[in-house]
Backbone as CSV, one residue per row, in Angstrom:
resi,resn,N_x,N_y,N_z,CA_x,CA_y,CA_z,C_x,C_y,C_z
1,UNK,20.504,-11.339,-18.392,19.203,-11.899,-18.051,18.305,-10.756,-17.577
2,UNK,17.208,-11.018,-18.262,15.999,-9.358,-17.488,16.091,-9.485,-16.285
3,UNK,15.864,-8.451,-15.592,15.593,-8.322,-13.841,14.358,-9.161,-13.932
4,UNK,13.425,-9.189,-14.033,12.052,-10.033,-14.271,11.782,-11.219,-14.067
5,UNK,13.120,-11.668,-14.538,12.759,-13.321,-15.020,14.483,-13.730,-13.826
6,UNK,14.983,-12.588,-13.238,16.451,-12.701,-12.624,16.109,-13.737,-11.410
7,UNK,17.040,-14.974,-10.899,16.810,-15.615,-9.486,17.663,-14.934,-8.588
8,UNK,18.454,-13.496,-8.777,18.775,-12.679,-7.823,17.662,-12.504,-6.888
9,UNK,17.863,-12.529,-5.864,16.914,-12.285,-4.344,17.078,-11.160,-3.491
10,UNK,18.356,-10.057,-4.659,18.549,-8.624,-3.514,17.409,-7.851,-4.100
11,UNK,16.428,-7.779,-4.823,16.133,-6.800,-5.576,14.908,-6.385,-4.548
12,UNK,14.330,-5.031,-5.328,13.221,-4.532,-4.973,11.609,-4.825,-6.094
13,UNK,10.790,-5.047,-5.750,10.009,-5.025,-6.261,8.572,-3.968,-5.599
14,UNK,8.425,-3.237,-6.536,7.183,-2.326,-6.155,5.767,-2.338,-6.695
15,UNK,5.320,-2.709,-6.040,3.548,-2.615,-6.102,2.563,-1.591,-5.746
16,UNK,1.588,-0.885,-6.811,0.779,0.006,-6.667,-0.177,-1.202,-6.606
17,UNK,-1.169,-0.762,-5.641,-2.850,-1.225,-5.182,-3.848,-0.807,-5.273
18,UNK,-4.860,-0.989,-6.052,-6.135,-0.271,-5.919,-6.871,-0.737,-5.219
19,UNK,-7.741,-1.148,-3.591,-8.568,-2.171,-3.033,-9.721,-2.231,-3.779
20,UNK,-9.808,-3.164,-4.388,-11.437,-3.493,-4.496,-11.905,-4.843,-3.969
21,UNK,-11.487,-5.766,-4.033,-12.242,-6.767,-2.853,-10.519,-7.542,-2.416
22,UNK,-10.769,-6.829,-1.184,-9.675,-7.260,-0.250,-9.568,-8.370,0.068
23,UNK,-10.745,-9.347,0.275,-10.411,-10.891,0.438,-9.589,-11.510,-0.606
24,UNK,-9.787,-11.054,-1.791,-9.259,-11.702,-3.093,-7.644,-11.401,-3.138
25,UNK,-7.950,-9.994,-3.382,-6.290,-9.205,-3.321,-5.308,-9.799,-2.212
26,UNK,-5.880,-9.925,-1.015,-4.805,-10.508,0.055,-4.032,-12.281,-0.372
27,UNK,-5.205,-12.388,-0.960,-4.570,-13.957,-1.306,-2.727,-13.942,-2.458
28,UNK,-2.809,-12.780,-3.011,-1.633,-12.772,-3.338,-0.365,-12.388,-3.073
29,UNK,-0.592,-11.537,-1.603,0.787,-11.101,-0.703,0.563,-12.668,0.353
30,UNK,-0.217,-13.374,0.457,-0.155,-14.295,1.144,0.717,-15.472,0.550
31,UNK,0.465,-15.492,-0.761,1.219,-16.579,-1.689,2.901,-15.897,-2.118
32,UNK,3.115,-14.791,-2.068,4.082,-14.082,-1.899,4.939,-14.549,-0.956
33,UNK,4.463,-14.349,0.295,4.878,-14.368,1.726,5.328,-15.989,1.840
34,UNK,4.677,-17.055,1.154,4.916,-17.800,1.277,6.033,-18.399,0.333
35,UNK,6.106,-17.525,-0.355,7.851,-18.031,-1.604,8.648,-17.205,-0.817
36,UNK,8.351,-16.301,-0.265,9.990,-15.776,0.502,9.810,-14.289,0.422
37,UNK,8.621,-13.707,-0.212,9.105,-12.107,-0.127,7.613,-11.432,0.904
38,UNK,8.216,-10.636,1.127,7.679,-9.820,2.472,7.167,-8.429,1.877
39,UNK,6.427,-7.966,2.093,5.515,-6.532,1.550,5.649,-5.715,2.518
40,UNK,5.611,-4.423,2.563,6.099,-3.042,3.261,5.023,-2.018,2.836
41,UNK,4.425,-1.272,3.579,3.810,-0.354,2.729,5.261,0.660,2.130
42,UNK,5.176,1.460,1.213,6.184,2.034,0.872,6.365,3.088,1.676
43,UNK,5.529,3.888,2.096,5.717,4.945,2.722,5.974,4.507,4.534
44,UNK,6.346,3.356,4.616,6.956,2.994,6.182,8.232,3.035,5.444
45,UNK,8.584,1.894,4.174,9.749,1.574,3.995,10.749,3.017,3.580
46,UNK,9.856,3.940,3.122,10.541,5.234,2.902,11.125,6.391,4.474
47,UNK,10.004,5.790,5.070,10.330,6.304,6.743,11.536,5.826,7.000
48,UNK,11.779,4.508,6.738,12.984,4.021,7.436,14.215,4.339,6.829
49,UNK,14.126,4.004,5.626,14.950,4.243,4.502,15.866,5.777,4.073
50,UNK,15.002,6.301,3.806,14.889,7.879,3.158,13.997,8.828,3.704
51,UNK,13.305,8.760,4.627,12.425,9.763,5.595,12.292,10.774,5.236
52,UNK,11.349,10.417,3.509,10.163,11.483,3.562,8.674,10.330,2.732
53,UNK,8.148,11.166,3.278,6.833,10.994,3.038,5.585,10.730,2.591
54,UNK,5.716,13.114,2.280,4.766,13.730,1.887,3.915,13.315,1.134
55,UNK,4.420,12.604,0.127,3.463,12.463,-1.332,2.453,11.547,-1.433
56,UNK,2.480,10.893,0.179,1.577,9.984,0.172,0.104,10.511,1.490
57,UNK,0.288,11.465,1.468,-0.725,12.029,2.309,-2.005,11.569,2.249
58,UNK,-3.052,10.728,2.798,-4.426,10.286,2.730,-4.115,8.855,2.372
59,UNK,-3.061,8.372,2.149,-3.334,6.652,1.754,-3.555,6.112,2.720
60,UNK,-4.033,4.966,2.942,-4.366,3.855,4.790,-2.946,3.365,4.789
61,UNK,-2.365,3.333,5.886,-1.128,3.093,6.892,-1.565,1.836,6.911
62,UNK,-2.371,1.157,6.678,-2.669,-0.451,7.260,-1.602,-1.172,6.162
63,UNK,-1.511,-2.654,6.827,-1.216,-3.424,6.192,-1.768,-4.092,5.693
64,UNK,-1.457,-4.833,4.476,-2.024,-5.699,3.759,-2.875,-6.610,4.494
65,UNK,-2.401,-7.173,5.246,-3.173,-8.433,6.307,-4.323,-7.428,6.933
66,UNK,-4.303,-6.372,7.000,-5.155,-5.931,7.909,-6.458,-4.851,6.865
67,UNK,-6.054,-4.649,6.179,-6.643,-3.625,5.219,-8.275,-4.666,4.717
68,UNK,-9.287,-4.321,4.879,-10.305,-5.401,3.805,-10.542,-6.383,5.457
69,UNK,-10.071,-6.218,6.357,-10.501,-7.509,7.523,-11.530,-6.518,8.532
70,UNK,-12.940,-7.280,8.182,-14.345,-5.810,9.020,-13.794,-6.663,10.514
71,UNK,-13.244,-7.318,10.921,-12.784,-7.939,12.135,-11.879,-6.995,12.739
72,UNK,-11.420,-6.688,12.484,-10.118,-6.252,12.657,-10.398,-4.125,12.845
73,UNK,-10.208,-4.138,14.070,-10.187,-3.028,15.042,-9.613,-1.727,14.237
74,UNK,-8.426,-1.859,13.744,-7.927,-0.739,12.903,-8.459,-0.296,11.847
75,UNK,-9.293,-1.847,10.907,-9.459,-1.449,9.674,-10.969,-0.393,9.828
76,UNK,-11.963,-1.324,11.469,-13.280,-0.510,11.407,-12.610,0.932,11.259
77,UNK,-11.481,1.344,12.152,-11.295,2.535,12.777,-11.140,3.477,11.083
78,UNK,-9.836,3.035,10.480,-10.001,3.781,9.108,-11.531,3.733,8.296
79,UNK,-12.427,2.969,8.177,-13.550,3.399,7.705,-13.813,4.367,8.455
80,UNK,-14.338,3.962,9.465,-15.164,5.556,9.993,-14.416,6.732,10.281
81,UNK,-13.291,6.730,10.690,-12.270,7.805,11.017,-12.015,8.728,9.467
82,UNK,-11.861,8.179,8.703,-11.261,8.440,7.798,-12.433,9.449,6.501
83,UNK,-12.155,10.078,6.324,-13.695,11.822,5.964,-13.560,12.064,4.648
84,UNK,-13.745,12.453,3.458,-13.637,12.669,2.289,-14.920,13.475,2.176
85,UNK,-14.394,14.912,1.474,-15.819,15.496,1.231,-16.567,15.065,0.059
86,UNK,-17.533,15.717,-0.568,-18.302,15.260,-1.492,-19.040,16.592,-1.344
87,UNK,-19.736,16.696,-3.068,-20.846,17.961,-3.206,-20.030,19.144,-3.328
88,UNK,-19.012,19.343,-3.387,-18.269,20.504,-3.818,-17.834,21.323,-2.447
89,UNK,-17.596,20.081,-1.124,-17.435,20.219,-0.296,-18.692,20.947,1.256
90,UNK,-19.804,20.699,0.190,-21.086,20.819,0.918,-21.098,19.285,2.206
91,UNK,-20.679,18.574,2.075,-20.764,17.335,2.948,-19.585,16.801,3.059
92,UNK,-19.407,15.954,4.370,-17.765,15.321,4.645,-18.391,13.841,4.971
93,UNK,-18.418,12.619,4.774,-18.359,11.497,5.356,-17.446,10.587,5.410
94,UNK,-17.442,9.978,6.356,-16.598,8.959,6.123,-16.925,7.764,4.971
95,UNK,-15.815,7.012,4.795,-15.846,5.882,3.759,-16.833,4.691,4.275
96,UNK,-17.057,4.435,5.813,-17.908,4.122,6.619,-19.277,4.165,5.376
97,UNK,-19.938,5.376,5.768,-20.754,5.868,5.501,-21.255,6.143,4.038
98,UNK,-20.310,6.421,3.052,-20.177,6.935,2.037,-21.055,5.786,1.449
99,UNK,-21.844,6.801,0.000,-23.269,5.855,-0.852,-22.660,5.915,-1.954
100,UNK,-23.650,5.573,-3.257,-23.068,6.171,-4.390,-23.122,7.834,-5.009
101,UNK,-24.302,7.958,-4.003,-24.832,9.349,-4.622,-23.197,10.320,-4.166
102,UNK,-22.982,9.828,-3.125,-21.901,11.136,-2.261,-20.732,10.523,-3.841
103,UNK,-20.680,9.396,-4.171,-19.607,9.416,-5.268,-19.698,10.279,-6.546
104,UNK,-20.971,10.348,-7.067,-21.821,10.735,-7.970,-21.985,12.559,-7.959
105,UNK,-21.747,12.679,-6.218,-21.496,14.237,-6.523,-20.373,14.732,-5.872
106,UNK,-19.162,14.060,-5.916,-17.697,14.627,-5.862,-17.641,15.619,-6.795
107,UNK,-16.305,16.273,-6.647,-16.130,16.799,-7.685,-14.579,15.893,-8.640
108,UNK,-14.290,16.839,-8.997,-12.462,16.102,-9.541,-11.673,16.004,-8.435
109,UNK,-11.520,17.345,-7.669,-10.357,17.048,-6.534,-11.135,16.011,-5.490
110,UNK,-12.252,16.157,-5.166,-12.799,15.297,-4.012,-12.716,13.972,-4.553
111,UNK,-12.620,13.336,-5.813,-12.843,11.947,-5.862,-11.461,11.949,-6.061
112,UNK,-10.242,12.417,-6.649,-8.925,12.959,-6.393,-8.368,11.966,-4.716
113,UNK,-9.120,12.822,-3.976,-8.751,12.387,-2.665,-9.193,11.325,-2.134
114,UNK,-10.448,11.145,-2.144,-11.058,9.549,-2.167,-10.152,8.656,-2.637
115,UNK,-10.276,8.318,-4.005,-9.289,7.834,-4.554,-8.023,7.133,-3.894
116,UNK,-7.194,8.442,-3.485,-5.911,7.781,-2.450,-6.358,7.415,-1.117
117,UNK,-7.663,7.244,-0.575,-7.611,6.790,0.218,-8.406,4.970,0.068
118,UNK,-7.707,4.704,-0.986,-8.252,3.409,-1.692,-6.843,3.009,-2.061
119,UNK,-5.933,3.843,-2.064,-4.988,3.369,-2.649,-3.640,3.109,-2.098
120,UNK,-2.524,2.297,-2.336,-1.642,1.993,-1.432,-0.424,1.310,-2.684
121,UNK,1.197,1.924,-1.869,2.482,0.888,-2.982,3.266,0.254,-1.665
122,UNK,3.524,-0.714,-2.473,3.706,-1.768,-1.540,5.636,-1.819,-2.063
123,UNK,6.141,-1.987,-0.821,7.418,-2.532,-1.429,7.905,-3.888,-1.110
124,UNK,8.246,-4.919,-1.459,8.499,-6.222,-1.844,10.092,-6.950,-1.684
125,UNK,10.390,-7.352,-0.880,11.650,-7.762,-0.647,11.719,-9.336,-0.563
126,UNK,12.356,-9.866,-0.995,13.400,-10.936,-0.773,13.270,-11.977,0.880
127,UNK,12.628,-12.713,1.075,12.927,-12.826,2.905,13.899,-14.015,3.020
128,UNK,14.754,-13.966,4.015,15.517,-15.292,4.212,14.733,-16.297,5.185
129,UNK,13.965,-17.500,4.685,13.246,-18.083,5.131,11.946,-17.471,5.564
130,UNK,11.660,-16.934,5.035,10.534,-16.346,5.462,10.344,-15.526,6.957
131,UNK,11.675,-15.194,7.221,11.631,-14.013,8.244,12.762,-12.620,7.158
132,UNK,11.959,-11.477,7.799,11.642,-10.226,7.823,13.569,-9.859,7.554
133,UNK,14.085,-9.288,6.517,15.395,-8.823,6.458,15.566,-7.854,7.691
134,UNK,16.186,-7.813,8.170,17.033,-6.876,8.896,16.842,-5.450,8.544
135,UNK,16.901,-4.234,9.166,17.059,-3.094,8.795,18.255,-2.624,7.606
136,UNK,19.538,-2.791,7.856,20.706,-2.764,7.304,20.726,-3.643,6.113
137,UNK,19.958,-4.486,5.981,19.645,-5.256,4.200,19.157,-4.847,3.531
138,UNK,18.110,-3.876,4.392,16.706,-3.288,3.311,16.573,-1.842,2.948
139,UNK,17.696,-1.836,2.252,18.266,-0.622,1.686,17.956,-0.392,0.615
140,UNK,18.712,0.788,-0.036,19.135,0.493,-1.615,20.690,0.852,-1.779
141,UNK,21.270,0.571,-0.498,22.929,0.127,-1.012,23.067,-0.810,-2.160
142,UNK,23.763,-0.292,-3.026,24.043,-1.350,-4.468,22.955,-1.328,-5.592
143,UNK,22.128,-0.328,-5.405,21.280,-0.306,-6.545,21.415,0.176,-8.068
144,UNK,22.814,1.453,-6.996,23.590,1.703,-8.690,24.240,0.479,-9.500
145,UNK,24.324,-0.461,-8.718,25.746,-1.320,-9.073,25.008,-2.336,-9.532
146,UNK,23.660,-2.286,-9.870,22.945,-3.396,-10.611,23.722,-4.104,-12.089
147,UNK,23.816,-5.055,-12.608,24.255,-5.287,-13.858,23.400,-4.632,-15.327
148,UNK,23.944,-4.334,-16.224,23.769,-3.337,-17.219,22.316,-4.544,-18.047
149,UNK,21.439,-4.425,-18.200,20.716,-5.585,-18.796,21.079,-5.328,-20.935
């Protein structure tokens, strides 16, 4: 049977994100959350897991629930906190702040970096009743030992 279509409940599922209207996008880790699986940013679940990182340097640490909410204290804080140059590094603003023109005169690496800070992978687990697996479940013990499809 494909992994895809599998009613196995150990698996992993991974999600890349691009935000563009966060009210919308949230509605589907919400409907998620509500069949049983739970979202991680990847680079926590890699902290815990496998503790490294690097490769995710400039993405938002927020969570899904929190990412796209102008209510919500952390998310103001990553707009304005958060700097991307523009103009060939003639100007720095925040995402706060940022127009189209500052998009319009990035260069490759500056919209490069922008970019990941729009962007986020999510990892996707299995929940038993809709609470949070355990540390020691949310592994990848047994991933070699998947069945051959």
């Amino acid at each position: 049977e494909p992994a895809s279509t599998s009613t196995d409940k150990s698996g992993l599922v991974l999600l890349g994100l691009r935000w563009r209207k966060p009210e919308k996008e949230k509605k589907f880790f919400e409907l998620a959350q509500k069949v049983g699986i739970h979202f991680t940013l990847l680079v926590d679940w890699l902290k815990q897991n496998l503790h490294s990182t690097e490769c995710f340097s400039g993405m938002p640490s927020l969570s899904w629930d929190i990412y796209g909410n102008v209510d919500d204290d952390d998310f103001l804080h990553h707009l304005t906190q958060t700097k991307v140059s523009t103009g060939g590094g003639k100007r720095s603003v925040s995402l706060a702040e940022m127009n189209e023109q500052d998009l319009s005169d990035m260069t490759d690496d500056e919209h490069a970096a922008f970019e990941r800070t729009q962007i986020q992978i999510y990892v996707g687990r299995w929940t038993n009743g809709g609470k949070k697996r355990g540390p020691k479940n949310d592994t990848c013990e047994g991933v070699g030992k998947q069945p051959k499809l």
